[in-house]
C-alpha positions in Angstrom: 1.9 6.5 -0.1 2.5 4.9 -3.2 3.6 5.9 -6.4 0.8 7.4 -8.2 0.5 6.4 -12.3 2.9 7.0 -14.0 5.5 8.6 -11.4 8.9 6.3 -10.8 10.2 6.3 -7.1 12.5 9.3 -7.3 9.6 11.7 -8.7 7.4 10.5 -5.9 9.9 11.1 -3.7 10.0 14.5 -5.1 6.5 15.2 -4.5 6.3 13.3 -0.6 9.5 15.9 -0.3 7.6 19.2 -1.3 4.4 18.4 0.3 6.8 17.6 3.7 8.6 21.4 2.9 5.1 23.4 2.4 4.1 21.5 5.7 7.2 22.8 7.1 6.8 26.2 6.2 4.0 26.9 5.3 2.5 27.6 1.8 5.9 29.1 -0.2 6.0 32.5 -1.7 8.6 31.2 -3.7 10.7 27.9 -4.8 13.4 28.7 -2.8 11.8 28.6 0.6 11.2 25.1 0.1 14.1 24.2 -2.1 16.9 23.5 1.2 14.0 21.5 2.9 13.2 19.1 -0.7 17.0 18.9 -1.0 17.6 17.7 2.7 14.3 15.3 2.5 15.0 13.7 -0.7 18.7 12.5 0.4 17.0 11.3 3.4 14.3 9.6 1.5 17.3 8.1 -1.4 18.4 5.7 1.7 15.7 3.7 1.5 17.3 0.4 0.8 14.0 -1.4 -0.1 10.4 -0.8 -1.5 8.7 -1.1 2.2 12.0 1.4 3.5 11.1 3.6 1.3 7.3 3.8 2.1 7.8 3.5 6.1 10.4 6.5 5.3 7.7 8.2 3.7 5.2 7.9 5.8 7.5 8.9 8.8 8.2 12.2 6.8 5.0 13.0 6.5 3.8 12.4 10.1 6.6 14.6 11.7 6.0 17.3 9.6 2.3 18.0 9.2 1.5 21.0 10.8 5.2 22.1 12.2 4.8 25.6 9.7 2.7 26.2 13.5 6.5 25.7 15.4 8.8 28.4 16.1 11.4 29.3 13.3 13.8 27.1 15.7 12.1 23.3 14.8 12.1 24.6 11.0 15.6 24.0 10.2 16.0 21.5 7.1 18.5 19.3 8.6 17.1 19.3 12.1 13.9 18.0 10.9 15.6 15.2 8.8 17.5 14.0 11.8 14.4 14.0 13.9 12.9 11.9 10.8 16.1 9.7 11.1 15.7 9.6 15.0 12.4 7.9 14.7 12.4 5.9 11.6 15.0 3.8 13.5 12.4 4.0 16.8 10.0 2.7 13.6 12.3 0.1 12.2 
């Protein structure tokens, strides 16, 4: 998951964030379905303290979320799912 051309760190981060919220949810009817989930994912993904944090964070975002939109309304909670990233990033690292 690196940057594509022409996107700095924080847009990327942007994107890896919204694709992780649609994957949470499901595809949005609207921005803010997905808005708390990019908000809670990006401040996760800002402590990356190093290029290869940053990518292992990414990658760990990605994994735990693809198909949870499947999950009960319970697993969906934005900062639930961040923690859970958290949890096993440091399993990870």
């Amino acid at each position: 998951m690196t940057n594509l051309p022409g996107l700095d760190d924080r847009k990327m981060d942007n994107l890896i964030a919204l694709r992780a919220a649609c994957q949470v949810t499901g595809p949005p009817a609207d921005a803010a379905t997905v808005k708390p989930y990019i908000d809670e994912f990006t401040r996760w993904l800002d402590d990356a303290n190093s290029t290869a944090d940053r990518l292992v964070r990414r990658y760990v975002l990605l994994t735990i979320t693809e198909n949870r939109s499947a999950l009960g309304t319970s697993e969906r909670e934005s900062s639930d799912v961040a923690r859970l990233a958290g949890e096993l990033y440091r399993k990870v690292c």
